[in-house]
C-alpha positions in Angstrom: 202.2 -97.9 30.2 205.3 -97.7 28.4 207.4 -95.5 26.1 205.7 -97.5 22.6 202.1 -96.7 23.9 202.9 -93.0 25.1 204.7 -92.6 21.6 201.2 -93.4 20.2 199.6 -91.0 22.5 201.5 -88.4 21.3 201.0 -89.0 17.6 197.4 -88.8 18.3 197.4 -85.4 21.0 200.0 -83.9 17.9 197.0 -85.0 14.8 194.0 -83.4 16.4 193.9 -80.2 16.7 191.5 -80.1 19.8 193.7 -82.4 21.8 196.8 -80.6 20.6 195.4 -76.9 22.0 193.7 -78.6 25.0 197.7 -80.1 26.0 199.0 -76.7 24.9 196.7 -74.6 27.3 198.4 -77.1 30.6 201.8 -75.6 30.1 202.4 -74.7 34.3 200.9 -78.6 34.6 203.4 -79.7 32.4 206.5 -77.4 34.2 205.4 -78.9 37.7 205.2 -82.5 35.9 208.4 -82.2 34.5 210.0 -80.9 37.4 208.6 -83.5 39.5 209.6 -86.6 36.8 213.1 -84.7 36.6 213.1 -85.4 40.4 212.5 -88.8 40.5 214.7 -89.8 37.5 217.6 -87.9 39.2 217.0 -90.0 42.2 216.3 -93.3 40.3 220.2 -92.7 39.0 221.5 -91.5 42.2 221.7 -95.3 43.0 223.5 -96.8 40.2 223.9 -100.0 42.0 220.6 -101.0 42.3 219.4 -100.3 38.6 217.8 -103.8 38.6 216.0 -103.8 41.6 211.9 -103.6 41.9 211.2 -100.5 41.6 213.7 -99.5 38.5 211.9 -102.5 36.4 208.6 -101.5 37.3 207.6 -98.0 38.0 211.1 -96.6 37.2 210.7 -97.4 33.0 207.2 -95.9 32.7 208.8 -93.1 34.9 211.3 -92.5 32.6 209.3 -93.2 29.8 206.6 -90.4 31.1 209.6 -88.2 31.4 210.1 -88.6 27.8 206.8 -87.7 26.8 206.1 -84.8 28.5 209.7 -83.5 27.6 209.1 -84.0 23.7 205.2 -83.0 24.1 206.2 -79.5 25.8 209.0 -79.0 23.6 206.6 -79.6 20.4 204.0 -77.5 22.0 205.8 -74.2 23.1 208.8 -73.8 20.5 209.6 -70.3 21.8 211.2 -72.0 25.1 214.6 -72.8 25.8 213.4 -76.5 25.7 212.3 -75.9 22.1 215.2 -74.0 20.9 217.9 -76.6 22.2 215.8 -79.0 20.6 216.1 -77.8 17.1 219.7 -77.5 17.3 221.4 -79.3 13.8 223.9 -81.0 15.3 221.1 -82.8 17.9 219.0 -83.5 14.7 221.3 -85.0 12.6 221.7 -87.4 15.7 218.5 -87.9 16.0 218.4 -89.1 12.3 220.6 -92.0 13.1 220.1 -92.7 16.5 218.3 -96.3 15.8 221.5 -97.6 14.1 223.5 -96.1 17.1 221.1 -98.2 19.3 221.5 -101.3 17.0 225.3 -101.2 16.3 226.7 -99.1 18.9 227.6 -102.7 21.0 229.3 -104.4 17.9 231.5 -101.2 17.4 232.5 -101.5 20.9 232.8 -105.1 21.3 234.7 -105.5 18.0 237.8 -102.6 19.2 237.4 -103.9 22.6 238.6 -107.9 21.3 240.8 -106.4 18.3 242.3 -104.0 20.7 242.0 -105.3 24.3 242.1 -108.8 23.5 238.8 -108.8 25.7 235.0 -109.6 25.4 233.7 -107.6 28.2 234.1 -104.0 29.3 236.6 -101.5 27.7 239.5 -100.0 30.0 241.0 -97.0 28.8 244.7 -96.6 30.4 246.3 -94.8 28.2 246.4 -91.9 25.4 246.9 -94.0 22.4 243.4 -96.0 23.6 241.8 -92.8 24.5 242.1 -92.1 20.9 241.0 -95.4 19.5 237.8 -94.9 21.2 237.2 -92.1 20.0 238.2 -93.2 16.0 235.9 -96.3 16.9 233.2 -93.8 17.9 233.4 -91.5 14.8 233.7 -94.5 12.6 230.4 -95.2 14.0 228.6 -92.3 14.0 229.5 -92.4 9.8 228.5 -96.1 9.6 225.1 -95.4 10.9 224.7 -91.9 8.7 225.3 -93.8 5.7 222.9 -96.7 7.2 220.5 -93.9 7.4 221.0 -92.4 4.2 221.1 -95.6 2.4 218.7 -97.8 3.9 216.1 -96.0 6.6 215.7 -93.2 4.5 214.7 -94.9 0.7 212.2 -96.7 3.6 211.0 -93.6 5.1 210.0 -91.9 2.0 207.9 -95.2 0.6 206.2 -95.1 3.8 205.3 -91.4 3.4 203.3 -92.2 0.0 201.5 -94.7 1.3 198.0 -93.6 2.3 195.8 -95.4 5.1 192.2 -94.0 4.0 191.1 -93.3 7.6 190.4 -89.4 9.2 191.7 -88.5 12.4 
């Protein structure tokens, strides 16, 4: 079980109405899951220097992947709570709206100022002020890369994909 099959779970739970009041109905199951999830995540970070070790590759992706879930189900599910109202901030949105060109470009950003800048391939070192703020300008320089990415490519893409029709009830 992973996070692309629990994705699909959730698209189906959140298209049926049946499913979607049955999950609803579980919300102290889904504080005690949470919590417990929470728990183990914390833990599974609590030793950073043993991320690739069996249990982090195995149980400890579906774990966080689980996390994931249940986090975005109950926020969808009970909007009046503080998990809901944090997650309808703007600001976390707009991130939201770009965050797959974060993921794809974030390492070429940070590659690229680290050899121009560093004169190194591997990780960044920030000693001083002046690279302080380089890293940040690389950062924001980013962050508008991948809105225009989104506004210009994923988006045109998006809303062709919401025409299309598949023929099939849920």
């Amino acid at each position: 079980m992973d996070s692309l099959l629990l994705g699909f779970v959730a698209a189906l739970i959140w298209r049926n109405a049946d499913w979607r009041e049955r999950f609803a109905k579980q919300k102290n199951l889904h504080r005690g899951l949470l919590v417990l999830l929470a728990a183990g995540f914390a833990y599974s970070t609590w030793r950073p220097d043993q991320p690739r070790e069996r249990w982090g590759l195995s149980i400890g992706l579906t774990w966080a992947a689980a996390l994931h879930f249940l986090f975005l189900m109950y926020a969808l599910l009970h909007k009046n709570g503080m998990v809901g109202w944090f997650l309808r901030r703007g600001w976390l949105r707009w991130l939201g709206g770009i965050a797959y060109g974060v993921y794809l470009f974030h390492r070429l950003f940070l590659q690229t100022v680290a050899g121009l800048v560093w004169h190194s391939s591997g990780e960044i070192e920030v000693k001083t002020p002046g690279q302080l703020a380089l890293y940040f300008l690389m950062f924001a320089a980013m962050l508008a890369f991948c809105r225009l990415l989104y506004v210009f490519y994923e988006l045109p893409f998006l809303k062709q994909g919401h025409k299309v029709s598949y023929g099939f009830k849920m």
